[in-house]
Structures are given as structure tokens and as C-alpha cells.
VOPAGU-2260 file (C-alpha; in pm, 1 decimal, decimal comma):
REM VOPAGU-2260
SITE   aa  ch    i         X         Y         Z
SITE  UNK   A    0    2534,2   -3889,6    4398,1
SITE  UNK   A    1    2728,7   -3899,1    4098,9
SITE  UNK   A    2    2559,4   -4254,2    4026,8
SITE  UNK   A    3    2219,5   -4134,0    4070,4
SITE  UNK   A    4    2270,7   -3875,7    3799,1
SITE  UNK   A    5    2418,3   -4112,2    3588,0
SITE  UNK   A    6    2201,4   -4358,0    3593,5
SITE  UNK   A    7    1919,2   -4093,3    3537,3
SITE  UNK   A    8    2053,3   -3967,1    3257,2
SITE  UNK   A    9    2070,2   -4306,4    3112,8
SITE  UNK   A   10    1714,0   -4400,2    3167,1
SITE  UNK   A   11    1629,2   -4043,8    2984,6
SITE  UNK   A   12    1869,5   -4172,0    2673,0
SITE  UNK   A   13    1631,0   -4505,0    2665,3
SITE  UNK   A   14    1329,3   -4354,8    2720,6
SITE  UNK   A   15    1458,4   -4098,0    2439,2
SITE  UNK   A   16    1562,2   -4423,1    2213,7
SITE  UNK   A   17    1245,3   -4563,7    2276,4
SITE  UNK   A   18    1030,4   -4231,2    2167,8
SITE  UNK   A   19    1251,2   -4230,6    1881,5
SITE  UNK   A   20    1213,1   -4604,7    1768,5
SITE  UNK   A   21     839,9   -4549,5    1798,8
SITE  UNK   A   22     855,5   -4240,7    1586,0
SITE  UNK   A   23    1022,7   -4442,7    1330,0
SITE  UNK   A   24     786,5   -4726,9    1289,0
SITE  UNK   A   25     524,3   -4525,9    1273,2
SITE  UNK   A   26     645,6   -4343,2     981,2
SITE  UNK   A   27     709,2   -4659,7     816,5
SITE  UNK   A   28     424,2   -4780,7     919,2
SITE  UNK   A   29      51,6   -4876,2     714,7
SITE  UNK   A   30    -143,5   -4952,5     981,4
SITE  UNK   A   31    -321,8   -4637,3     966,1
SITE  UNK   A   32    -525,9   -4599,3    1235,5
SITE  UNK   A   33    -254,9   -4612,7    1455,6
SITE  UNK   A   34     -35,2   -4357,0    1248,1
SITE  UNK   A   35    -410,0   -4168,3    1285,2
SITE  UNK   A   36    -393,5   -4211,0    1643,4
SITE  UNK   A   37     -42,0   -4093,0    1718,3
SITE  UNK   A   38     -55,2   -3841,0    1497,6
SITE  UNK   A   39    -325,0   -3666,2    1722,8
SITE  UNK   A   40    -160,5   -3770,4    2010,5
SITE  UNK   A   41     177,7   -3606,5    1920,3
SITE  UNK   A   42     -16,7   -3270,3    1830,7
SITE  UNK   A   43    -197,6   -3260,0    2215,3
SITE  UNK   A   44     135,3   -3297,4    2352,9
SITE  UNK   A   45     274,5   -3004,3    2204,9
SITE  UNK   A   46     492,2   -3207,9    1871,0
SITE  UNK   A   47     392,5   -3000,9    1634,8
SITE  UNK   A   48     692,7   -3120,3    1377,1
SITE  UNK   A   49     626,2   -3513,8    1457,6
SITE  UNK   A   50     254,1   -3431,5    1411,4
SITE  UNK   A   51     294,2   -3284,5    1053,9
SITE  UNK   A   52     523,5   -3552,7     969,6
SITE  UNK   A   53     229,1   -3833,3    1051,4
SITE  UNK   A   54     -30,5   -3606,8     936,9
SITE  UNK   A   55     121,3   -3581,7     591,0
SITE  UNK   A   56     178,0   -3967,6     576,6
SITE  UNK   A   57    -204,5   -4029,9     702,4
SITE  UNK   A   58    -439,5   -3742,9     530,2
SITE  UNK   A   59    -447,8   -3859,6     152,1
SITE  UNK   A   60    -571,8   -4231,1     276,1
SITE  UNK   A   61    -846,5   -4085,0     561,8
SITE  UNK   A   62    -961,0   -3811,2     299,1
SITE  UNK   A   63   -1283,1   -3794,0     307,7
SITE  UNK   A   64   -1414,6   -3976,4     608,7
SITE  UNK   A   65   -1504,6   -3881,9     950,2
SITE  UNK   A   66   -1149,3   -3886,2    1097,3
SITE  UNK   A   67   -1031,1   -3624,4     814,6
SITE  UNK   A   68   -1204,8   -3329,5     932,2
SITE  UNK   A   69   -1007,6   -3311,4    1298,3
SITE  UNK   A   70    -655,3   -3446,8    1122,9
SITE  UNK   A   71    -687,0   -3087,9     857,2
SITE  UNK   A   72    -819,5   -2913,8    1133,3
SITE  UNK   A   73    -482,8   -2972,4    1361,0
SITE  UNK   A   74    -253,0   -3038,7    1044,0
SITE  UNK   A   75    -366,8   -2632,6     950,3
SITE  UNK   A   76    -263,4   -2551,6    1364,5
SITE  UNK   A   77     -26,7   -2784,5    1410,2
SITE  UNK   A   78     203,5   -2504,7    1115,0
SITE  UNK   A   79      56,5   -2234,9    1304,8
SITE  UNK   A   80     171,0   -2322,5    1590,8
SITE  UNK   A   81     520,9   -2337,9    1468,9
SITE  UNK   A   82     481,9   -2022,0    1315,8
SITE  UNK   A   83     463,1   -2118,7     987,0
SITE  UNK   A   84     152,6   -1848,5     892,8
SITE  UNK   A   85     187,6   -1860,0     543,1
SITE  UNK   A   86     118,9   -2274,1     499,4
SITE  UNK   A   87    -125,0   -2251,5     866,8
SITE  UNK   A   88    -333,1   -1989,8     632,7
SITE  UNK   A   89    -355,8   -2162,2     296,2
SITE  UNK   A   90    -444,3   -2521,5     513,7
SITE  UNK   A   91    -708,3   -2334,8     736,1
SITE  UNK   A   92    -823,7   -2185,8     397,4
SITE  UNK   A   93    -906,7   -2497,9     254,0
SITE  UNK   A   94   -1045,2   -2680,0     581,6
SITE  UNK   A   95   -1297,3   -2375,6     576,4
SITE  UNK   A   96   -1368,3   -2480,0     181,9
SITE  UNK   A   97   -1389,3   -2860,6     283,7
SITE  UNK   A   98   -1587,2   -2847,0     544,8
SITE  UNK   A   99   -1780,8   -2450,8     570,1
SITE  UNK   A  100   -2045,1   -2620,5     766,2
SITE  UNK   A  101   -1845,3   -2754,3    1061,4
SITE  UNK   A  102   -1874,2   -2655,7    1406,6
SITE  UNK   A  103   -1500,2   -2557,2    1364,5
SITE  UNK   A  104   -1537,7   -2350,0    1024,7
SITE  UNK   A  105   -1590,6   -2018,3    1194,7
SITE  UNK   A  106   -1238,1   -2043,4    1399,8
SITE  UNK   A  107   -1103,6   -2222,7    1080,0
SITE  UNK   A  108   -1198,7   -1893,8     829,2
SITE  UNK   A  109   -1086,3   -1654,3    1170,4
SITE  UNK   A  110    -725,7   -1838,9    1164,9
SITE  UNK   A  111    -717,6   -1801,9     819,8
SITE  UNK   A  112    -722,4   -1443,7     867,0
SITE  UNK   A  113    -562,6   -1410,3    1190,5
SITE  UNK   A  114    -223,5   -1636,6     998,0
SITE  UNK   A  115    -218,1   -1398,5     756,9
SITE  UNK   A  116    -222,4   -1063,3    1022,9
SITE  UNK   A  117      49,6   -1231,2    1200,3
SITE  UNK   A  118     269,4   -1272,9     872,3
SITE  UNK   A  119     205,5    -864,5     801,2
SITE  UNK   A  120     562,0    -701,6     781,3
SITE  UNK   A  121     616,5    -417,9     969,2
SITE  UNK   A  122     470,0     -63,6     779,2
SITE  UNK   A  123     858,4      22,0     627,8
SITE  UNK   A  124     820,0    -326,2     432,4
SITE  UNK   A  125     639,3    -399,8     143,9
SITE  UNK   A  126     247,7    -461,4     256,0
SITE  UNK   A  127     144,4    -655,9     -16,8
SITE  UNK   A  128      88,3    -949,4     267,2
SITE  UNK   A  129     -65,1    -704,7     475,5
SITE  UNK   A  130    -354,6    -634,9     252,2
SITE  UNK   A  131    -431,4    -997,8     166,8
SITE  UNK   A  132    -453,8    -982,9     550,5
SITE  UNK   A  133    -736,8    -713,3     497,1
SITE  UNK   A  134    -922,6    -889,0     262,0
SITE  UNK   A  135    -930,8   -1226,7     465,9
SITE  UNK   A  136   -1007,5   -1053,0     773,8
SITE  UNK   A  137   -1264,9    -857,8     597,3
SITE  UNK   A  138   -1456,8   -1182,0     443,5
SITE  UNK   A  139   -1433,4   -1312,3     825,1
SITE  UNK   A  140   -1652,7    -985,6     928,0
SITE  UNK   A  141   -1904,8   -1039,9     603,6
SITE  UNK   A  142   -1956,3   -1419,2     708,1
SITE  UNK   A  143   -1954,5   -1424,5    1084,2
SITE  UNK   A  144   -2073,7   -1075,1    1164,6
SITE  UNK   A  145   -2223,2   -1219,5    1515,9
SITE  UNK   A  146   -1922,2   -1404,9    1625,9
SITE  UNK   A  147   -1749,6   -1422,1    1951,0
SITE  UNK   A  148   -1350,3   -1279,7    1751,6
SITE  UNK   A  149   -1574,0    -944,6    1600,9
SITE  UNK   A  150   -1407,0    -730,8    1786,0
SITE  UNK   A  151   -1061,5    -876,3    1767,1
SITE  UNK   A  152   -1084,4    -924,1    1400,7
SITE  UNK   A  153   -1198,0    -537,0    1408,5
SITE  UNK   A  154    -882,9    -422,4    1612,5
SITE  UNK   A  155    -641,5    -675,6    1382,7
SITE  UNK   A  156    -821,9    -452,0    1089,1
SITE  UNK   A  157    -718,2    -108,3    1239,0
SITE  UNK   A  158    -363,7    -221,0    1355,7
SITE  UNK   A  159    -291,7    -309,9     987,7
SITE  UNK   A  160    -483,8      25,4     858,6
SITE  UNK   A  161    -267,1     208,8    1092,0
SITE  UNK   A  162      58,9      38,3     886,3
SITE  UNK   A  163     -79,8     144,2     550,6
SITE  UNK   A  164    -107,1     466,9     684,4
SITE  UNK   A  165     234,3     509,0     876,0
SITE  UNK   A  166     406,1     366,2     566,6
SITE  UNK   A  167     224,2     587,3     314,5
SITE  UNK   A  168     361,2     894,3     539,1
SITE  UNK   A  169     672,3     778,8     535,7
SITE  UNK   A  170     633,9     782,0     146,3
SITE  UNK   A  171     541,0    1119,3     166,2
SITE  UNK   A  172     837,8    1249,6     427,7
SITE  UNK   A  173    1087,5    1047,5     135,2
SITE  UNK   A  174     923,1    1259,2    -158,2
SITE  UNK   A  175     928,3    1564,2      66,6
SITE  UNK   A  176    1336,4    1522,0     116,8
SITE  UNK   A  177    1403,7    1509,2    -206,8
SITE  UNK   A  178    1287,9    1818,3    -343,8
SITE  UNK   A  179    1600,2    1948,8    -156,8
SITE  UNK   A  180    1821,1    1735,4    -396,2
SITE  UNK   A  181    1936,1    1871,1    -743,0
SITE  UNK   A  182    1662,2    1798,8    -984,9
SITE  UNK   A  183    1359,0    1868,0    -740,7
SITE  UNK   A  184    1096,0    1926,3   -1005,2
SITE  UNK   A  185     984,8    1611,6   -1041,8
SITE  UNK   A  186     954,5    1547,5    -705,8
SITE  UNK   A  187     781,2    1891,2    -608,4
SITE  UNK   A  188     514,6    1728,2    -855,0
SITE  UNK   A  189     532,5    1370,5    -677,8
SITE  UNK   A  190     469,3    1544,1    -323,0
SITE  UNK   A  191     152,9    1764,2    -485,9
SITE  UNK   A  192      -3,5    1432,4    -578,2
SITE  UNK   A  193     140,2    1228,4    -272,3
SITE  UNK   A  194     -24,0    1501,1      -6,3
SITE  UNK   A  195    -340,6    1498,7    -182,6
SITE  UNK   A  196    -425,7    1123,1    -211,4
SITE  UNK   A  197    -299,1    1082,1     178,7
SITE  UNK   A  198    -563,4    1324,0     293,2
SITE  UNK   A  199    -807,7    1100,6       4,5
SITE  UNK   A  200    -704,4     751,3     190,6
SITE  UNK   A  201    -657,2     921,0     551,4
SITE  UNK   A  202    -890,1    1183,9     588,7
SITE  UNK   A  203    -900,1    1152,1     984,9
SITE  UNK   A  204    -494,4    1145,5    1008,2
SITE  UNK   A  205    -288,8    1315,2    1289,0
SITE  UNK   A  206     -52,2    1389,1    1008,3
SITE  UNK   A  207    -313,4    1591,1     752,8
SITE  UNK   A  208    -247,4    1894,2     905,6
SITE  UNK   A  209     135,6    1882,6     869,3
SITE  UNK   A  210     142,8    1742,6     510,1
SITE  UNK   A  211    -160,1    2030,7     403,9
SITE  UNK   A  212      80,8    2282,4     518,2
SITE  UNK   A  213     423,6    2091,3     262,6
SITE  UNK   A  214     159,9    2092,7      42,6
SITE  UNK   A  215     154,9    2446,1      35,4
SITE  UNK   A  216     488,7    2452,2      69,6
SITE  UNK   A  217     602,2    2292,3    -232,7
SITE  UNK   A  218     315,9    2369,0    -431,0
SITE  UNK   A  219     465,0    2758,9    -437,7
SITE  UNK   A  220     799,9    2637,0    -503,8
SITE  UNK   A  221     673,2    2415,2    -840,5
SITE  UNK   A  222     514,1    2728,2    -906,5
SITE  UNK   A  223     799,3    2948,7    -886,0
SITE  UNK   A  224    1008,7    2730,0   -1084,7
SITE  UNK   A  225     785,4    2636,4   -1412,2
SITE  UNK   A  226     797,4    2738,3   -1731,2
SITE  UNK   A  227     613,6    3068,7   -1839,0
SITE  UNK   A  228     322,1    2869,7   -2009,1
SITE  UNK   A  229     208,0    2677,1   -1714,8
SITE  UNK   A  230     317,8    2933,9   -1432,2
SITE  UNK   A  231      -3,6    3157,9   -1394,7
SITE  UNK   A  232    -201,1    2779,2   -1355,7
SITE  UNK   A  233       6,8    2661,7   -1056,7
SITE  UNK   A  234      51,6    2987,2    -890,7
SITE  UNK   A  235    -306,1    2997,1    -878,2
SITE  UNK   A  236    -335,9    2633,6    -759,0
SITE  UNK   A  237     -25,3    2761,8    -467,3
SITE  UNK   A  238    -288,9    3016,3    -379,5
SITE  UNK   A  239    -614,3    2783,2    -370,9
SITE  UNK   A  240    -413,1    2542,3    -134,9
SITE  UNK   A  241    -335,0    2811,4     106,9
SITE  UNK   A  242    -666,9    2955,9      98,0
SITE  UNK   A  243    -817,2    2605,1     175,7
SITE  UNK   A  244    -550,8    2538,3     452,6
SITE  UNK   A  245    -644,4    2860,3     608,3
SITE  UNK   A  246   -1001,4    2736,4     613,0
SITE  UNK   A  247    -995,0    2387,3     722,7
SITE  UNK   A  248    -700,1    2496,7     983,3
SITE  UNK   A  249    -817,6    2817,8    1143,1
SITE  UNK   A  250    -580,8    2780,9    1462,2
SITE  UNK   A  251    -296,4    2619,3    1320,8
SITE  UNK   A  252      40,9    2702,3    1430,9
SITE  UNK   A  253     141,3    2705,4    1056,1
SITE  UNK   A  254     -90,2    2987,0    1002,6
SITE  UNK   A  255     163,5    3262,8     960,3
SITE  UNK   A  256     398,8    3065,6     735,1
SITE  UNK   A  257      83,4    2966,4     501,8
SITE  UNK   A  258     -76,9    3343,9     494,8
SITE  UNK   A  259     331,6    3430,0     419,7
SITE  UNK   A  260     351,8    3187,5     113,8
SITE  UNK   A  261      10,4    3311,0     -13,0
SITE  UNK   A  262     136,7    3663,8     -39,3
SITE  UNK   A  263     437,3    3538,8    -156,7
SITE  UNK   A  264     240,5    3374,0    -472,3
SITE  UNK   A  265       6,3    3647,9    -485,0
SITE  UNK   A  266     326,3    3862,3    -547,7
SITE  UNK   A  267     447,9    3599,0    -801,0
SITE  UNK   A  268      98,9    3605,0    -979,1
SITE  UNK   A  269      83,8    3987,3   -1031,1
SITE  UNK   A  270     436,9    4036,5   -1175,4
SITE  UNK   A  271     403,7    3725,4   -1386,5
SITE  UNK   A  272      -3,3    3844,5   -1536,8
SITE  UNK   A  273     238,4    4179,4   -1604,7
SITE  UNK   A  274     500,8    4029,2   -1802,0
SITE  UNK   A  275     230,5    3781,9   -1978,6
SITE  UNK   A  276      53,5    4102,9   -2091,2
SITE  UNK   A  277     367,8    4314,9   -2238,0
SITE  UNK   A  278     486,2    3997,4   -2395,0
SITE  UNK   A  279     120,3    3934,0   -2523,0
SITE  UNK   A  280     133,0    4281,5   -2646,7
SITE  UNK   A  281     476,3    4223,2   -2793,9
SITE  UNK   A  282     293,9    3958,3   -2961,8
SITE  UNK   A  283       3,5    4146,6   -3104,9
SITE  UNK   A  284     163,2    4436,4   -3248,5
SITE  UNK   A  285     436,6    4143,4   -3449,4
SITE  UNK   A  286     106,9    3955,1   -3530,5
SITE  UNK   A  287       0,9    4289,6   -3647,7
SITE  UNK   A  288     345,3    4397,7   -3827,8
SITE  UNK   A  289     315,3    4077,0   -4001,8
SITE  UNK   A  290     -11,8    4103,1   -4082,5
SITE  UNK   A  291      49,5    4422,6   -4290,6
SITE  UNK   A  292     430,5    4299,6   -4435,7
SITE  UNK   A  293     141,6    4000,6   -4609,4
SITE  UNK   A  294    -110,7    4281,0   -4682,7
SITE  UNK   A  295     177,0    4477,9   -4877,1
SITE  UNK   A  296     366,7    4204,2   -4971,5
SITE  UNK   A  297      -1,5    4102,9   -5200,6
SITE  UNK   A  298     -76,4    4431,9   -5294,2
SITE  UNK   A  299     259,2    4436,1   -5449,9
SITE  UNK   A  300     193,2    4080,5   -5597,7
SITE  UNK   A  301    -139,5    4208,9   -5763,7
SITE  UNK   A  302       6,9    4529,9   -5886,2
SITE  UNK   A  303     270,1    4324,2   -6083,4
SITE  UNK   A  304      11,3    4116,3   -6212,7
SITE  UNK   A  305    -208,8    4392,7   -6365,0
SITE  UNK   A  306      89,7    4579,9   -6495,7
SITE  UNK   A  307     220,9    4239,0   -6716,9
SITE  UNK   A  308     -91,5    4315,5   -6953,1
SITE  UNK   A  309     -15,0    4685,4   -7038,8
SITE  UNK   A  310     369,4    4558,9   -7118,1
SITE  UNK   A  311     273,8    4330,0   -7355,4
SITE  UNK   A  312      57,1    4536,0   -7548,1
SITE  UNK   A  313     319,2    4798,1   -7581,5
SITE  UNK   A  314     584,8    4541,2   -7718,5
């Protein structure tokens, strides 16, 4: 037994050798149709690596003629299949550019796309990829609008959609945290803007409800805590939020806490219109006092100036 298995494992070694040696001549090889031929032969048997290798050596001499168009078109698979997305894009890219009137354009333009969906980060990462993604996958859609990977191409749209959105809520929660930290102003002003442009980009969100409510939230509180001159404004603004929560949100279970933080600005609005009229008052009656210190003050000044005559006609 112990034979048997030794001498199979030595006729895998020389078959292995032999694989190995052919490999290597064919990489040093010119004969180019065979370095053509193995080439594709190494990419149907699954060697994606040895197939790249060839492909590389073989593609700048076939460019051009009939055998170039199925060497790009498995070079561009041949990296996707390895999961290399990023190169398997840019090669399908230009296959579809070379040759847009191929049978094999349409899948080439769709793998384009469908490389770049499959190097999308996940939403907490930066999504820069993730829109060039969009784009691709969008300019499949334009071009092909009949074909067969529609549908898919649809459904890779809305998975990455559904990213953009997750991640932009996260932003959102972040903003929302820190307004509990020591310097919150700025950030009650980051989470205004934040809520509003999610409900812009996502107006059919689960989360609208939730952040339309912190908006309300944290609008009052930026209210509360601004300076006299720009108080009355964003109370008011508090109170239009809460009024058009109320509206869009009839049966929401935030209802109570909303109508609460209305009042609560309401409240805010009166006593501060109050104060703005006694100090506007205040500030009347000294633009008034000072109005009639100048009125004296050149009464005075033209008094002096009629008596200087009457002095010197005395001396």
C-alpha cells in the first residue's frame, strides 16, 4: 500500500514538473499562436493567474486582429474572476470601447458595472467607489434598456442606494451625539442642515420620521441657546418644524413630545418678543435722550455764536 501511494505521488510531482516546464516555455516562447492557444486554454480550465500571465505576453502582438477580441474579452474575466474588480472593470471598460459592436459588448459594459458594484465598500466606508458604481450601472440601463441583466442591474442600483442612505443616517445619528458634548452649537446647526437634506435625498426613508422629530428637537435647543439678535428667527423656525411634523405625522408616537417642544418655544418666543420690546424701548427713549443732549448741545453752539458779535462791538 505504502508503494502505491508513493509511487502516485511521484507520478503527480512529474506530471506537476511537466505542467510547469510547459508553462515556462511558453512564457519564453514567440511562437505566438501557440502562447495564443494556451493562453485560452489555461483560462477554460479555471488558471486564471497562468492565463493573465500569457495573455499579457500575447495581446500587444494579436492587437487588432480577429483573435484579439476573445483574448481582451477573457484577459478583462480572467481578473474578475480572481477578484481583482478594480483592473476586471477598467479592462471590460475598454473591450466595450474597442469593440461596442460585438456580440459580447452588452455583457462586456454589464461587467463593467457589475466589477465596480462588487468593489462597493460597505455603507460605514467611504462610497466614493460606490457611486462610480452608480454611474456605470446607470450608463448600462441608458444603453441596453431591453437587455436580459435589467432587472439585476436595477436591484445592484437599489442595494447601493440603500448604502448611501444607511451611511448618510449614520452621519446624522454622529451629528446628533454630539450636541451632547461641550461645545454643541455648532453641531445643533450641523444636525438642522443634516435632517433636512436626508429627507431632500431620502424622501421615502423609514428613518424620516425619527430624524423630523431630532429635528425638532435640536432645532428648540439652537434656539434656546443663541444670541438675542438671531433668537426670535430660530424660535420661530423651532415652531414651523413642529407645526410641519404635526402635519405630515398625524399619528406619530412622537406627537406629545413635539406638541410639548412647540409650547415650550412658543413660551420662549413670548418672553423673548417681551424683553426685545422693553429693551427696544430702552433704546428709543436713549435715542431720544440723545437726540435732545445734540438739540441743546447746538442751540448752545448757536447762542455762543450770535453773542461773539455784540462782545466785540462793546470792546
Amino acid at each position: 500500500m505504502n508503494t502505491v501511494i508513493k509511487y502516485t505521488l511521484l507520478f503527480v510531482i512529474i506530471i506537476s514538473l511537466g505542467s510547469c516546464g510547459k508553462f515556462y516555455k511558453l512564457e519564453k516562447s514567440t511562437n505566438w499562436d501557440d502562447v495564443y492557444t494556451a493562453a485560452n486554454e489555461y483560462y477554460q480550465e479555471g488558471e486564471y493567474s497562468k492565463s493573465i500571465i500569457l495573455y499579457d505576453k500575447v495581446l500587444p502582438v494579436i492587437r487588432g486582429s480577429e483573435k484579439s477580441e476573445l483574448a481582451q474579452f477573457n484577459y478583462a474575466y480572467a481578473h474578475f474572476r480572481l477578484k481583482r474588480y478594480i483592473e476586471a472593470a477598467s479592462y471590460f471598460n475598454n473591450f466595450y470601447q474597442s469593440y461596442s459592436r460585438s456580440p459580447m459588448a452588452e455583457e462586456a459594459l454589464f461587467m463593467h458595472a457589475y466589477s465596480l458594484y462588487m468593489d462597493a465598500p460597505d455603507y460605514n466606508l467611504d462610497q466614493k467607489s460606490s457611486k462610480e458604481a452608480v454611474s456605470a450601472i446607470q450608463q448600462f440601463i441608458n444603453r441596453f434598456p431591453e437587455s436580459d441583466s435589467y432587472e439585476r442591474a436595477m436591484s445592484m442600483v437599489t442595494d447601493l442606494q440603500s448604502r448611501f442612505e444607511k451611511k448618510a443616517y449614520e452621519e446624522s445619528q454622529m451629528y446628533y451625539r454630539l450636541t451632547e458634548g461641550l461645545f454643541p452649537g455648532q453641531f445643533y446647526l450641523a444636525c438642522i442642515v443634516n435632517f433636512q437634506n436626508f429627507a431632500k435625498r431620502y424622501p421615502n426613508s423609514e428613518h424620516n420620521e425619527e430624524l423630523a422629530y431630532k429635528l425638532v428637537e435640536v432645532s428648540t435647543a439652537y434656539a434656546e441657546r443663541s444670541v438675542f439678535n438671531k433668537k426670535e428667527e430660530r424660535l420661530e423656525d423651532a415652531i414651523e418644524f413642529g407645526e410641519d411634523f404635526k402635519r405630515k405625522y398625524p399619528s406619530s408616537d412622537f406627537n406629545n413630545e413635539v406638541i410639548s417642544l412647540i409650547e415650550q418655544s412658543r413660551s420662549e418666543l413670548n418672553s423673548h418678543q417681551k424683553l426685545k420690546k422693553q429693551y427696544e424701548e430702552i433704546k428709543a427713549r436713549e435715542a431720544a435722550l440723545k437726540k435732545e443732549q445734540q438739540e441743546e448741545k447746538e442751540e448752545e453752539v448757536e447762542l455762543e455764536e450770535a453773542i461773539k458779535p455784540a462782545n466785540a462791538g462793546s470792546k
